[in-house]
C-alpha positions in Angstrom: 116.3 76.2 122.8 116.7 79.5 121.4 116.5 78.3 117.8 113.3 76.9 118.4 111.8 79.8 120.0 113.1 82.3 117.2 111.9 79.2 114.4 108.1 79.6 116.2 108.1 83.3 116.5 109.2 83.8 112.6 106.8 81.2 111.6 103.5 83.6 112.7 105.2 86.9 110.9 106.1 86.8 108.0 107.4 90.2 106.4 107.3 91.6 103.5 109.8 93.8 101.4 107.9 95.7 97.9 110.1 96.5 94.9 108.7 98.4 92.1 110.8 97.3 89.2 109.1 99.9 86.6 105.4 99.4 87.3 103.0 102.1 86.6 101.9 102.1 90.1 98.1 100.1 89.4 99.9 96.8 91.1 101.4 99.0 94.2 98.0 100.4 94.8 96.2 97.2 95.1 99.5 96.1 97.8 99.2 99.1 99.5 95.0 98.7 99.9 95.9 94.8 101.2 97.6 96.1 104.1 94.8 98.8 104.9 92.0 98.3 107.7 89.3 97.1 104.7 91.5 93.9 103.7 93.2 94.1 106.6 96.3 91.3 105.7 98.2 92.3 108.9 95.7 90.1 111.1 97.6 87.4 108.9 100.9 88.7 110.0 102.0 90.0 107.0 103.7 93.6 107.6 105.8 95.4 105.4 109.6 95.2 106.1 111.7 98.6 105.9 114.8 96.8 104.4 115.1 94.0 102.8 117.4 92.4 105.4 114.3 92.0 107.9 112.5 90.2 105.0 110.6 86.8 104.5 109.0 87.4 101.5 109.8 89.8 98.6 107.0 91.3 96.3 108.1 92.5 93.0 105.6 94.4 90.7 106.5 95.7 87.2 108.1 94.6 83.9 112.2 94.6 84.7 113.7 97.4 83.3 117.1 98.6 82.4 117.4 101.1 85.6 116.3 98.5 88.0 117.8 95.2 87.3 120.8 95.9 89.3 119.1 96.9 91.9 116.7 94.2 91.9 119.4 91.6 92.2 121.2 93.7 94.7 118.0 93.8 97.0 117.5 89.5 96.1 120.4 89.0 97.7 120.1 91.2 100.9 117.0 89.0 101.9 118.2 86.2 104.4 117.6 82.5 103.4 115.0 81.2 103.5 113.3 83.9 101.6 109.8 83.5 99.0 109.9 85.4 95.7 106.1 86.8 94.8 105.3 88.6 91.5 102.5 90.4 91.6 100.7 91.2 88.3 101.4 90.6 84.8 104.1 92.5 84.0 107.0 90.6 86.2 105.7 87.4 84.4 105.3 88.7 80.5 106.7 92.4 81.0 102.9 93.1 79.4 102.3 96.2 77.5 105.7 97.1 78.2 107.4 93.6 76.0 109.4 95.0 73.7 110.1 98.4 74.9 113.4 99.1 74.9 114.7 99.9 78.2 112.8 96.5 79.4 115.1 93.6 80.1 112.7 90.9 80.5 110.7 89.2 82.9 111.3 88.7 86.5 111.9 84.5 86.1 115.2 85.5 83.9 116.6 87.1 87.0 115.4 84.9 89.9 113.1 81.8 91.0 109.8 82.7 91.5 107.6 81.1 93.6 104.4 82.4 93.7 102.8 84.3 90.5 99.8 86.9 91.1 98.0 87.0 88.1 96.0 90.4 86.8 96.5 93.6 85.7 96.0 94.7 88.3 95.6 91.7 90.4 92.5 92.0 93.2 92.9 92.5 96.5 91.6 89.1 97.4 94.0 87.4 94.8 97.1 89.3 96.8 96.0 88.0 100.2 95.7 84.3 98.7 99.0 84.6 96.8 100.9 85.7 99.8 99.2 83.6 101.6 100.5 80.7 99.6 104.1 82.3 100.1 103.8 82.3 103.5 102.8 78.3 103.0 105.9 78.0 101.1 107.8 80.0 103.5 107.4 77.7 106.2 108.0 74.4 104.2 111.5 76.2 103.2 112.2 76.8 106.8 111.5 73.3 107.9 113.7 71.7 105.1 116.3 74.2 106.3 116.0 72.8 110.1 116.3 69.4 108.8 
């Protein structure tokens, strides 16, 4: 009984956990304007998570560099199963202007499964709300397989 109850109450709220992974900020800006009255994404559900132990779905902007890979992977495997991997922008997919650089280890996909890609630099606002709205999609087929 209680599993169902906490399975329908997760399902409407899904949370979300941001790590900037080297970024220069453009992608953060257009997250952080999502989740303000004028796009208003919380009327979806989505709020940001404090830790990354309360979230569902984690955000990742920036090209993956050399200071935050371990943390990166440490924060990956704080977030409880099941759990949606987003990168938002182009840099977590092609590491961008930054391919190259030397303190860049490569794109996000080398490090973890991704399951939903924002494109843009910097993505729009509207293309943030559809991409997590997608992981929230995927979210929910993840949890059903797991109550299988």
């Amino acid at each position: 009984m209680f599993k169902k109850m906490i399975a329908k109450s997760m399902a409407k709220s899904p949370w979300i956990y941001h790590v900037n992974t080297g970024s220069c900020n453009g992608c953060d800006i257009e997250l952080v304007a999502v989740l303000t009255p004028r796009y208003d994404a919380e009327r979806f559900g989505f709020k940001l998570a404090g830790t990354p132990r309360h979230a569902d779905i984690v955000v990742v902007s920036g090209p993956i560099t050399s200071q935050s890979k371990e943390r990166l992977i440490r924060t990956l495997e704080q977030v409880p199963e099941p759990k949606c991997v987003v990168s938002i922008g182009s840099c977590p997919r092609s590491c961008n202007v930054f391919k190259g650089s030397y303190s860049v280890e490569g794109p996000l996909e080398k490090y973890t499964h991704v399951d939903v890609s924002i494109a843009g630099c910097t993505p729009k606002p509207e293309a943030i709300i559809e991409g997590l709205y997608k992981a929230a999609e995927i979210l929910a087929e993840k949890r059903e397989a797991m109550n299988k």
